[in-house]
PAGUKE-349698 format. One record per residue (C-alpha): residue in three letters; x, y, z. Coordinates in Angstrom, 1 decimal, decimal comma. Layout:
+-----+--------+--------+--------+
:   r :      u :      v :      w :
+-----+--------+--------+--------+
: ALA :      X :      Y :      Z :
...
+-----+--------+--------+--------+
//
This chain:
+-----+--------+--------+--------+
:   r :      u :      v :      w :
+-----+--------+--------+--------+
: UNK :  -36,7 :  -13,4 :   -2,8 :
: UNK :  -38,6 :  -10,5 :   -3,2 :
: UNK :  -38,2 :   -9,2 :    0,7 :
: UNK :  -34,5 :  -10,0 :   -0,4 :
: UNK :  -34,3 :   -7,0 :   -3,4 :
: UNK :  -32,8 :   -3,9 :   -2,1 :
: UNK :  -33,1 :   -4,9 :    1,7 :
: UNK :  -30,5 :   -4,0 :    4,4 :
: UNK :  -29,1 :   -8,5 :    3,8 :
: UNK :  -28,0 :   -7,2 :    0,1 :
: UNK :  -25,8 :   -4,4 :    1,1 :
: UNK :  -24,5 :   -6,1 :    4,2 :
: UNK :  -23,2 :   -8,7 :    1,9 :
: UNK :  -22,0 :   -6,7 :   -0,7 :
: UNK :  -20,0 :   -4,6 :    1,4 :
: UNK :  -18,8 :   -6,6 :    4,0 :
: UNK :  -16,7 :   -9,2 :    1,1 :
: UNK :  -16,2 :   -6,8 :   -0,9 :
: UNK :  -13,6 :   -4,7 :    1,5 :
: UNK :  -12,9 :   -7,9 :    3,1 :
: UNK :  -11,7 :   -9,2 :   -0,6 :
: UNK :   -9,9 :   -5,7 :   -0,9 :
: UNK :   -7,9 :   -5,5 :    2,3 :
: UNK :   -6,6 :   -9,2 :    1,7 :
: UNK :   -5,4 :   -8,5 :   -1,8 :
: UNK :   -3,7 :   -5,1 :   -0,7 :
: UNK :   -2,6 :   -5,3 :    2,7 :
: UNK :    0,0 :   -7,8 :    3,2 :
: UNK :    1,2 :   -7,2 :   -0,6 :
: UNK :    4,9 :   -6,1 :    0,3 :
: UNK :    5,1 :   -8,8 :    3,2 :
: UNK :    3,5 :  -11,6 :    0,5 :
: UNK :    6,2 :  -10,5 :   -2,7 :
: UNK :    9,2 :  -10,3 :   -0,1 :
: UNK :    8,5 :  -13,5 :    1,2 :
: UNK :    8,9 :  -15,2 :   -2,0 :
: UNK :   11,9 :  -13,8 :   -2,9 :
: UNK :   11,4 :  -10,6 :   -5,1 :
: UNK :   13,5 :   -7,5 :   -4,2 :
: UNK :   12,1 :   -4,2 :   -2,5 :
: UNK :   12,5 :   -2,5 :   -6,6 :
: UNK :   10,6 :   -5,8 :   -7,6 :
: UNK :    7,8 :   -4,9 :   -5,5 :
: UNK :    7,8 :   -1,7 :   -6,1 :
: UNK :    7,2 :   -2,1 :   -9,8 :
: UNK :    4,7 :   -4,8 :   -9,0 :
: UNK :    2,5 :   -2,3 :   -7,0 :
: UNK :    3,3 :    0,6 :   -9,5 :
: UNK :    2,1 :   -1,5 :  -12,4 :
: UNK :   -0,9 :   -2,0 :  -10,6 :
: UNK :   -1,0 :    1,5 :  -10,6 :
: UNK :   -0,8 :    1,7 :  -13,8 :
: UNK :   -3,3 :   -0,8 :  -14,9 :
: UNK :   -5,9 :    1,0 :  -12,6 :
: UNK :   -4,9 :    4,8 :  -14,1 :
: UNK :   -5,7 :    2,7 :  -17,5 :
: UNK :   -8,9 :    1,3 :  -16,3 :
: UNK :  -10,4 :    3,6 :  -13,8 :
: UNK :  -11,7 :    6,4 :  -16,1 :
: UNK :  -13,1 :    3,3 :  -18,4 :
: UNK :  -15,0 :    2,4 :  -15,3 :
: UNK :  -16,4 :    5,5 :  -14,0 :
: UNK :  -17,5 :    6,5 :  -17,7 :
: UNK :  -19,2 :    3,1 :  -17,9 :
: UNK :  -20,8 :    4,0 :  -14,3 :
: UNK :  -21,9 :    7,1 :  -16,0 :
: UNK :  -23,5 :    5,3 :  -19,1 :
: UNK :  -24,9 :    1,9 :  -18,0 :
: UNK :  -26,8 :    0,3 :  -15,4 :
: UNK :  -24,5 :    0,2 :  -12,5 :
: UNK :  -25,3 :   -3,3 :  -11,5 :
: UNK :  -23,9 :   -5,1 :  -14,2 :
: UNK :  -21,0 :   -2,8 :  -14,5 :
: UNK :  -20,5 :   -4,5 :  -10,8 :
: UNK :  -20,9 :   -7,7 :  -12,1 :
: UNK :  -18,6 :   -7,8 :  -14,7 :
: UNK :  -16,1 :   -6,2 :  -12,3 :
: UNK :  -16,5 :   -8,6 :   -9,7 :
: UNK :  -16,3 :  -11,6 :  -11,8 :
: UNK :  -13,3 :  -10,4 :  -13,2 :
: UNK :  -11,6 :   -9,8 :   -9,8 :
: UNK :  -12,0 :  -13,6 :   -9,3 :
: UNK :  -10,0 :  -14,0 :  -12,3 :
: UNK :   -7,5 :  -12,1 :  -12,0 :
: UNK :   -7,3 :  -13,6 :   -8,2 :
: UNK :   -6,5 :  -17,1 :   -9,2 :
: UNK :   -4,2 :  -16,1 :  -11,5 :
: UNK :   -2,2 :  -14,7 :   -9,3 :
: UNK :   -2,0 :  -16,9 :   -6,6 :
: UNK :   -1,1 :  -19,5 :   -9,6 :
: UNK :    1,7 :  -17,1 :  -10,4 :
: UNK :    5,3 :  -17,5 :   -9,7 :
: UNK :    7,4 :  -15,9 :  -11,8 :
: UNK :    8,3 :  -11,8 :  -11,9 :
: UNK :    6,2 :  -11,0 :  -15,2 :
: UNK :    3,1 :  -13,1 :  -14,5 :
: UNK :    3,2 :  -11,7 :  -10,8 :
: UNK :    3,1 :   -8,3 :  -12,3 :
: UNK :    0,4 :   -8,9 :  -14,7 :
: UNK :   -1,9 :  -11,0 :  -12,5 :
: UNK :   -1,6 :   -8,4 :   -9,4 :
: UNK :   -2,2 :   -5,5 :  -12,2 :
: UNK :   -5,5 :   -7,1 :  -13,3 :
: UNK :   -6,7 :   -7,8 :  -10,0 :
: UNK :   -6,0 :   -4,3 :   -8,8 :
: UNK :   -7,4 :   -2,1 :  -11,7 :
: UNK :  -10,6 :   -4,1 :  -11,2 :
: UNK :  -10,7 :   -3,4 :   -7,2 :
: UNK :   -8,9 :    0,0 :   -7,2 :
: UNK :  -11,4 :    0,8 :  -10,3 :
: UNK :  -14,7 :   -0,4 :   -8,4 :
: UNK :  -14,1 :    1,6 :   -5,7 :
: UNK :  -15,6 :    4,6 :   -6,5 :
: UNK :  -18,8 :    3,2 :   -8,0 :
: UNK :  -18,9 :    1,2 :   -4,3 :
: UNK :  -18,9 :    4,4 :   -2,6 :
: UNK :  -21,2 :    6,3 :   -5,0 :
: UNK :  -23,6 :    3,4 :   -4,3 :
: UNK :  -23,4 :    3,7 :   -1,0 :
: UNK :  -25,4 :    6,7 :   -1,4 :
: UNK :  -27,8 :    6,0 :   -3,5 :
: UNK :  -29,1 :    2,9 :   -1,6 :
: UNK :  -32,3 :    3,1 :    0,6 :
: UNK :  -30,2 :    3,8 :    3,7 :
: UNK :  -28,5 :    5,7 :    5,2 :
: UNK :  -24,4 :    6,6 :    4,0 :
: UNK :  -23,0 :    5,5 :    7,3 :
: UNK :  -25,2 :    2,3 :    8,1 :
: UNK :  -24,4 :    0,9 :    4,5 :
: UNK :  -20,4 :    1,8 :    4,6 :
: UNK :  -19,5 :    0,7 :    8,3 :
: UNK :  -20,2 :   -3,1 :    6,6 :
: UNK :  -17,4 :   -2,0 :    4,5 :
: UNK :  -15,0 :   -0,7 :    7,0 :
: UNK :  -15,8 :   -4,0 :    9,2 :
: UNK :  -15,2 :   -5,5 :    5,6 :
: UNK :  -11,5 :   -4,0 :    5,6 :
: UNK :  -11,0 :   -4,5 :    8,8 :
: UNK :  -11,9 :   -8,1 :    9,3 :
: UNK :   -9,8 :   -8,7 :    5,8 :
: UNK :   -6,5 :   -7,0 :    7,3 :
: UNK :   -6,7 :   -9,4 :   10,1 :
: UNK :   -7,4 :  -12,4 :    8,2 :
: UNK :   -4,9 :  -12,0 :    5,9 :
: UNK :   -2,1 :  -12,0 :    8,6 :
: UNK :   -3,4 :  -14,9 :   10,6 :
: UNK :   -3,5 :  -16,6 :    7,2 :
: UNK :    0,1 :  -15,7 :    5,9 :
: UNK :    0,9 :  -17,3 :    9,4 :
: UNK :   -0,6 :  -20,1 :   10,3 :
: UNK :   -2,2 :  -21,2 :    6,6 :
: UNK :    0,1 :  -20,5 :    3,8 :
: UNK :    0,8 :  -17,2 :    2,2 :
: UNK :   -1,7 :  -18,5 :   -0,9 :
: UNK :   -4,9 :  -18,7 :    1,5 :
: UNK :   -4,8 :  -15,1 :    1,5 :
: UNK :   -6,0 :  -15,3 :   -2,2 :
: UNK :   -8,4 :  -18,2 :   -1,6 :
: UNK :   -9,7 :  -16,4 :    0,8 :
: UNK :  -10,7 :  -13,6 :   -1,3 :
: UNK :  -12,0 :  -15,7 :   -4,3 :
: UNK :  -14,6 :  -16,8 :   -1,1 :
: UNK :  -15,2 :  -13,2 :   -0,1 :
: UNK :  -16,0 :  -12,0 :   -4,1 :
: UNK :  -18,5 :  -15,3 :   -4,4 :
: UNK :  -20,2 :  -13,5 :   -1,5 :
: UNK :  -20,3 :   -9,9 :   -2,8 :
: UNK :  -22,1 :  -11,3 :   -6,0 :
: UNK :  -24,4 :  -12,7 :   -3,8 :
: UNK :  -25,0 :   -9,3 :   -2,1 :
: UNK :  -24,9 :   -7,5 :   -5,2 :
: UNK :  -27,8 :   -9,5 :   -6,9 :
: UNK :  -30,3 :   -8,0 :   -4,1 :
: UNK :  -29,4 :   -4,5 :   -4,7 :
: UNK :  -31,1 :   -2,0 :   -6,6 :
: UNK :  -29,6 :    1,9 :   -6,0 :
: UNK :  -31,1 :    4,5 :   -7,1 :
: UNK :  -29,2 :    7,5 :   -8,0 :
: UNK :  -30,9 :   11,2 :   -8,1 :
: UNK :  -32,2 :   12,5 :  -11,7 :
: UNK :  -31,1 :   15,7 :  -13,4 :
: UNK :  -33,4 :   18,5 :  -12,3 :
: UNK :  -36,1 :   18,6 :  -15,4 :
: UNK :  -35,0 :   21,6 :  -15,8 :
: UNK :  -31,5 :   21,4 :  -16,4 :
: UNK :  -29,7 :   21,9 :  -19,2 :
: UNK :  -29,6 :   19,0 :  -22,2 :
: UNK :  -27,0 :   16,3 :  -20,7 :
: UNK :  -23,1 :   16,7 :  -22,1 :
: UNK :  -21,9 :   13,8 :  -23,3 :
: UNK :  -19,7 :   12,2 :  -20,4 :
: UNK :  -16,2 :   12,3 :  -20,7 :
: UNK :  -12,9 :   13,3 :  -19,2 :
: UNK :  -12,4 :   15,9 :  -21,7 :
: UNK :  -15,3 :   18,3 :  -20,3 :
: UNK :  -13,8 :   18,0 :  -16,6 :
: UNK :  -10,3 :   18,5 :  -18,1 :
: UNK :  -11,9 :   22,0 :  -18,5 :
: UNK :  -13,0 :   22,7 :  -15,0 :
: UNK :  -10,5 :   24,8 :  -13,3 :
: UNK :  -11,3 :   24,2 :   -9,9 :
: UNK :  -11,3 :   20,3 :  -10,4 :
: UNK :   -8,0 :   20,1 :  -11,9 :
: UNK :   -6,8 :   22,3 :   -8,9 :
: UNK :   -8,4 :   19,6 :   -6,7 :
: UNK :   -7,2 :   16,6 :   -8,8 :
: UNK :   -3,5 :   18,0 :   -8,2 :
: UNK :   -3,2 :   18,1 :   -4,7 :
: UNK :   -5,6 :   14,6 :   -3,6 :
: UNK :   -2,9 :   12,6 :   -6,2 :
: UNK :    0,0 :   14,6 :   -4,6 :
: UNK :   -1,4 :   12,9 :   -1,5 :
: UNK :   -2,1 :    9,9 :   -2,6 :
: UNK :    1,6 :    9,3 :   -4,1 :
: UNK :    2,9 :   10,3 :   -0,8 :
: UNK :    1,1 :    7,9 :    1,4 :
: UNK :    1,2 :    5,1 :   -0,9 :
: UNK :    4,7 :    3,3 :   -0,5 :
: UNK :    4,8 :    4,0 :    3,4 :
: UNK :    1,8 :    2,2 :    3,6 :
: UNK :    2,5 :   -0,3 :    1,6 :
: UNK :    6,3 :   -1,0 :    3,3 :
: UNK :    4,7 :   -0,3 :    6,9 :
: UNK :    3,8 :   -3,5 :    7,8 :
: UNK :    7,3 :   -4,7 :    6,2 :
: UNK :    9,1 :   -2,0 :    8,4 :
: UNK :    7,3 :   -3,5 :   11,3 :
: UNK :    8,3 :   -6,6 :   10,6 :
: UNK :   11,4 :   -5,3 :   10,3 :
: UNK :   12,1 :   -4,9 :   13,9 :
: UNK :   11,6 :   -8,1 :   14,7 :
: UNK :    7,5 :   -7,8 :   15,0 :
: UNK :    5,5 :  -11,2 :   14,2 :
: UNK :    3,2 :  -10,6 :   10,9 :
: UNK :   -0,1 :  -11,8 :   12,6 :
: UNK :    1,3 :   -8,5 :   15,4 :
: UNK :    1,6 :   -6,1 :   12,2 :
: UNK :   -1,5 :   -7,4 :   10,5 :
: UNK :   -4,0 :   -6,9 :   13,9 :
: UNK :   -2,2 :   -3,4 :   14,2 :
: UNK :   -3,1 :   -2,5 :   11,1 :
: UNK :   -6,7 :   -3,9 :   11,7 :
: UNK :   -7,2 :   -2,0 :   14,8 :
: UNK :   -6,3 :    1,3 :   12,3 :
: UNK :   -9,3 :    0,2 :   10,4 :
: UNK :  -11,7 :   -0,2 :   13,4 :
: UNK :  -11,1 :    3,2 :   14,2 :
: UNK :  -13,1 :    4,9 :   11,8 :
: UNK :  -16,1 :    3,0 :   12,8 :
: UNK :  -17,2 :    6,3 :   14,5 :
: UNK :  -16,8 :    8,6 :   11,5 :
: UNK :  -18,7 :    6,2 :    9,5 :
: UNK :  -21,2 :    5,3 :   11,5 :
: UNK :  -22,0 :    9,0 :   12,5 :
: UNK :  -21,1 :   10,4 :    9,1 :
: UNK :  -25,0 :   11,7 :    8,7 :
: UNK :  -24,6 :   13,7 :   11,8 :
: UNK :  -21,8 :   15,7 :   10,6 :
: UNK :  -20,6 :   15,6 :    6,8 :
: UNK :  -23,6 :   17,4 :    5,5 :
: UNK :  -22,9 :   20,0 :    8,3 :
: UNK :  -19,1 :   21,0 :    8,0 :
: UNK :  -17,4 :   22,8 :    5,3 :
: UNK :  -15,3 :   20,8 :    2,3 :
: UNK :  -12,5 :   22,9 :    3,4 :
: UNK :  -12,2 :   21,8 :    7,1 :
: UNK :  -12,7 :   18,3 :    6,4 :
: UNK :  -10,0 :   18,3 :    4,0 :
: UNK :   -7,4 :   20,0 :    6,6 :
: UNK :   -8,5 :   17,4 :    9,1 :
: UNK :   -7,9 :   15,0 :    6,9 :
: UNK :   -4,9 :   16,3 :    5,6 :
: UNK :   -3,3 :   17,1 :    9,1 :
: UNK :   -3,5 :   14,0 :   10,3 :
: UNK :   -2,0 :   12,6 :    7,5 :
: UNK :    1,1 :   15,0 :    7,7 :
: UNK :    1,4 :   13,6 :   11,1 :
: UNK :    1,2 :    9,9 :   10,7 :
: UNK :    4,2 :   10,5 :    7,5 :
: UNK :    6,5 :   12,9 :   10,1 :
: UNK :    6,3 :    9,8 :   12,7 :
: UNK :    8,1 :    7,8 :    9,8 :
: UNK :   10,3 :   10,5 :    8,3 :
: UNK :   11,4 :   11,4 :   11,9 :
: UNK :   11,6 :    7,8 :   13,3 :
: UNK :   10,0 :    8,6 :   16,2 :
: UNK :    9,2 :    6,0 :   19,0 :
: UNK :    7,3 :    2,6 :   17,4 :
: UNK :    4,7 :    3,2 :   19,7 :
: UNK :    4,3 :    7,0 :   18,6 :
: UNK :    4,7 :    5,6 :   14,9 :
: UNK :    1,4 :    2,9 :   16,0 :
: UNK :   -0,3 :    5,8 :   17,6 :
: UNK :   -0,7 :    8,0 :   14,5 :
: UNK :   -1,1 :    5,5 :   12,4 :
: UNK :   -3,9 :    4,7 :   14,0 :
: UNK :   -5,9 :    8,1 :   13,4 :
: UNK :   -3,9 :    8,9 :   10,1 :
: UNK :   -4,1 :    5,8 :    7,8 :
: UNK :   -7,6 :    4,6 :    8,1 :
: UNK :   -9,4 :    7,5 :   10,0 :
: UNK :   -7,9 :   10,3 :    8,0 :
: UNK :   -8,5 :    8,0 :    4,8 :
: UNK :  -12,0 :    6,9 :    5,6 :
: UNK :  -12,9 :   10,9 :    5,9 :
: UNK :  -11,2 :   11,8 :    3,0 :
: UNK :  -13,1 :    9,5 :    1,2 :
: UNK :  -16,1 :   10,7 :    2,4 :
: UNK :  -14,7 :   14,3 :    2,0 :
: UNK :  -13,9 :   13,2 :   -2,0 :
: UNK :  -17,6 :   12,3 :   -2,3 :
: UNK :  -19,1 :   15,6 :   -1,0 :
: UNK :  -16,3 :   18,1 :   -2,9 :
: UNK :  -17,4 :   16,1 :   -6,2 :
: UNK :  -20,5 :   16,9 :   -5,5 :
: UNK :  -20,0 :   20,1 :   -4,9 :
: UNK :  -17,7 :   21,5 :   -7,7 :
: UNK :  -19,1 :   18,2 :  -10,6 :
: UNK :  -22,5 :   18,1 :  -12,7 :
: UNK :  -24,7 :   15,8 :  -11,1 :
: UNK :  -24,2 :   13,8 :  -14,6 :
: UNK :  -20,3 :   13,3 :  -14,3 :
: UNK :  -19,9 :   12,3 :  -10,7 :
: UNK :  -18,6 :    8,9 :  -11,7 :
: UNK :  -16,4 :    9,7 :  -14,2 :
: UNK :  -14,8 :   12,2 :  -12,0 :
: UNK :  -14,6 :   10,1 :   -9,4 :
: UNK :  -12,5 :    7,9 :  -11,4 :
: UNK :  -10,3 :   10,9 :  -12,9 :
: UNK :   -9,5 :   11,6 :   -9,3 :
: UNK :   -8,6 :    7,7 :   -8,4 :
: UNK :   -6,7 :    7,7 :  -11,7 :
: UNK :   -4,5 :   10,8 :  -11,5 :
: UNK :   -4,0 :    9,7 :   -7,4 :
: UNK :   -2,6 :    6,4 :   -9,4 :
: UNK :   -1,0 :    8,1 :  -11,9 :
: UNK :    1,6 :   10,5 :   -8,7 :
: UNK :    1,8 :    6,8 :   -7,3 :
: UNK :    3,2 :    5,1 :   -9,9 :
: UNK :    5,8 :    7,7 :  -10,6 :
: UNK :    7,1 :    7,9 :   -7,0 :
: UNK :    6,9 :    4,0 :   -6,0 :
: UNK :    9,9 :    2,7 :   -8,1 :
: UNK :   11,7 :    5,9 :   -6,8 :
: UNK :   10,7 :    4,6 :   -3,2 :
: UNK :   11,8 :    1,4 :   -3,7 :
: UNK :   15,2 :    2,5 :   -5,0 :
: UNK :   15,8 :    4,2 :   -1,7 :
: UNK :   14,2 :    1,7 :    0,4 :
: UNK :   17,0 :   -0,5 :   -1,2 :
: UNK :   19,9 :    1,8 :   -1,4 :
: UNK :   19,4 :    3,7 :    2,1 :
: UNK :   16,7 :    2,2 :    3,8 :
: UNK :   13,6 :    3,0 :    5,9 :
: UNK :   13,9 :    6,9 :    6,8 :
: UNK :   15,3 :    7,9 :    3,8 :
: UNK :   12,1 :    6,4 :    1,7 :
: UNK :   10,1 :    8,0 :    4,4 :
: UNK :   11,5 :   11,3 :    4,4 :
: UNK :   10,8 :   11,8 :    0,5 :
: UNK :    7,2 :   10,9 :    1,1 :
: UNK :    6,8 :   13,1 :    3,8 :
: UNK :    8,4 :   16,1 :    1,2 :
: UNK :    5,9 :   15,4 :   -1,2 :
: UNK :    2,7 :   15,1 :    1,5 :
: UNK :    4,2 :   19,0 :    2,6 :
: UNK :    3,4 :   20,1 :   -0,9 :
: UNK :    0,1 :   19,0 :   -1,1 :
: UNK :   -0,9 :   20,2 :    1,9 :
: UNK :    0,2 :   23,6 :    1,0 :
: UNK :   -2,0 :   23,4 :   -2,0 :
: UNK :   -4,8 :   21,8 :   -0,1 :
: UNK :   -4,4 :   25,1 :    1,9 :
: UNK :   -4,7 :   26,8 :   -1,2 :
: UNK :   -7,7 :   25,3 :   -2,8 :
: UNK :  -11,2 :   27,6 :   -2,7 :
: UNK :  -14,2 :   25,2 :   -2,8 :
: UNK :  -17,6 :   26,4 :   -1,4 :
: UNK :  -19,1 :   24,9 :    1,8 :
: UNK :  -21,1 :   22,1 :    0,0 :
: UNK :  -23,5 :   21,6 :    2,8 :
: UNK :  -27,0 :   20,9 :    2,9 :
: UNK :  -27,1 :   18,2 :   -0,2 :
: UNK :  -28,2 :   15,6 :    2,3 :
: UNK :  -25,4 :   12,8 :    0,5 :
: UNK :  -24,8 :   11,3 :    3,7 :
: UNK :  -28,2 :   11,0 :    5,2 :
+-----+--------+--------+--------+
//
């Protein structure tokens, strides 16, 4: 047991099921809602109110991040998510479907950043602990397709009650270890929103990564539909989707090499660019394969680098102290853009289809990267997060 604490086993597991439990609950959420029945607006509101239960709970998390012992934050969490798991599968109805799908998401969506923030703060290596996780994600977008098709919709969710058994496995082993305050530093501010609220630059950046994330957030979430569509099999849309995720292997795996080394600033226009892209394929209606092609670098690639990109800006322009809780301010306000334009997407998806919800996405993903091109943050290099 004792070779077990904080080895190389813990993470794996923890990682691995954890993105494979978060994939299947997100990825085939549109294709799993319309299949039972509910409308494109029902859907919507389904995913924006798991939007909304994450904007609620997020900030809760990261402050609790801040303020306690990590592990057991993660342990609560995690249980949790099993609950709110088999109550959703055991849901039929509209409300309880909303409410069960809410809880299960604000406890995923609101872990997340305390899963990447412990990525590096563990023994190893950023990019040998997080590939686990992108494997994770990857292996979990597959699986739930091949479930949805030759199972039963419902295995999808058994499934992940499996995988989060298995992340609190992992998690038992681990032990990170974030970096102290300088000794020093000035006396520790209490954490809280309200003394970020107050940093200029971060509400700046806050702006334009929820601007993003509201733009990319219903196209992904009716792209596998859209595929499906055309007359595509789900277990097709599902592999695509998982082949997107094995793409940023490479950027996660050689993250050390190069995120300590290039400038906040480029990353985000990378990152941002190929976003742009992957929404103008959509907007435009370009050629399916086209549509496949960028989606393959702009969805998971682009995402997986913004992530990393979040971490190091935080870093940069955050007190060591508050990293959490801003973390979570980010993920909240991304939630907050998200809820506000999915029922608007639905509405169109319903009333005038495809391109048209596509179009208005790819609107607001032109404004943010005008204020992306905007934003003045320093270089941030040479903290060493990644290696």
């Amino acid at each position: 047991m004792v070779r077990y604490e904080n080895s190389y086993l813990s993470y794996f597991l923890m990682y691995l099921f954890w993105y494979l439990a978060w994939a299947l609950s997100a990825q085939l959420i549109s294709v799993y809602l319309l299949g039972k029945g509910f409308s494109a607006a029902q859907t919507s509101l389904v995913v924006s109110g798991a939007a909304l239960a994450s904007m609620a709970a997020q900030p809760l998390i990261g402050a609790a991040g801040d303020a306690y012992d990590v592990k057991r934050v993660n342990y609560v969490l995690f249980g949790l998510t099993i609950l709110g798991a088999v109550t959703f599968v055991l849901s039929d109805a509209f409300v309880p479907v909303l409410l069960a799908y809410g809880l299960l998401m604000a406890l995923l969506n609101g872990a997340n950043p305390v899963m990447e923030r412990v990525a590096t703060a563990s023994p190893f290596e950023y990019g040998r602990i997080r590939i686990w996780g992108t494997i994770g994600y990857a292996a979990g977008t597959y699986l739930a397709g091949f479930l949805y098709d030759a199972v039963a919709p419902e295995a999808i969710y058994v499934a992940l009650v499996v995988a989060m058994l298995l992340t609190i496995v992992g998690l038992y082993g681990t032990e990170p270890e974030f970096k102290e305050a300088p000794a020093d530093a000035a006396p520790a501010e209490k954490v809280s929103a309200k003394t970020l609220l107050t940093n200029r630059p971060f509400l700046f950046y806050l702006t334009f990564m929820a601007l993003r994330a509201g733009a990319v957030a219903s196209p992904n979430t009716y792209f596998p539909a859209f595929l499906t569509s055309t007359g595509m099999d789900t277990s097709v849309a599902s592999a695509i989707l998982s082949v997107a995720v094995v793409c940023e292997l490479p950027l996660v795996l050689f993250s050390g090499l190069f995120m300590d080394r290039v400038p906040n600033k480029a990353l985000l226009a990378v990152a941002f660019t190929a976003v742009l892209a992957q929404l103008a394929s959509y907007g435009l209606m370009l050629p399916q394969p086209v549509q496949v092609a960028l989606t393959l670098v702009g969805k998971h690639p682009a995402g997986m680098l913004l992530i990393m990109t979040n971490l190091k800006v935080v870093n940069t322009i955050v007190d060591q102290r508050q990293q959490l809780t801003a973390l979570a301010l980010v993920t909240t306000a991304q939630n907050l853009v998200t809820l506000a334009l999915n029922p608007v997407s639905g509405m169109v998806l319903d009333g005038f289809g495809y391109q048209a919800m596509f179009l208005i996405n790819l609107a607001v993903m032109g404004v943010a990267y005008v204020l992306m091109l905007l934003f003045r943050v320093k270089d941030g290099n040479g903290s060493g997060l990644f290696a």
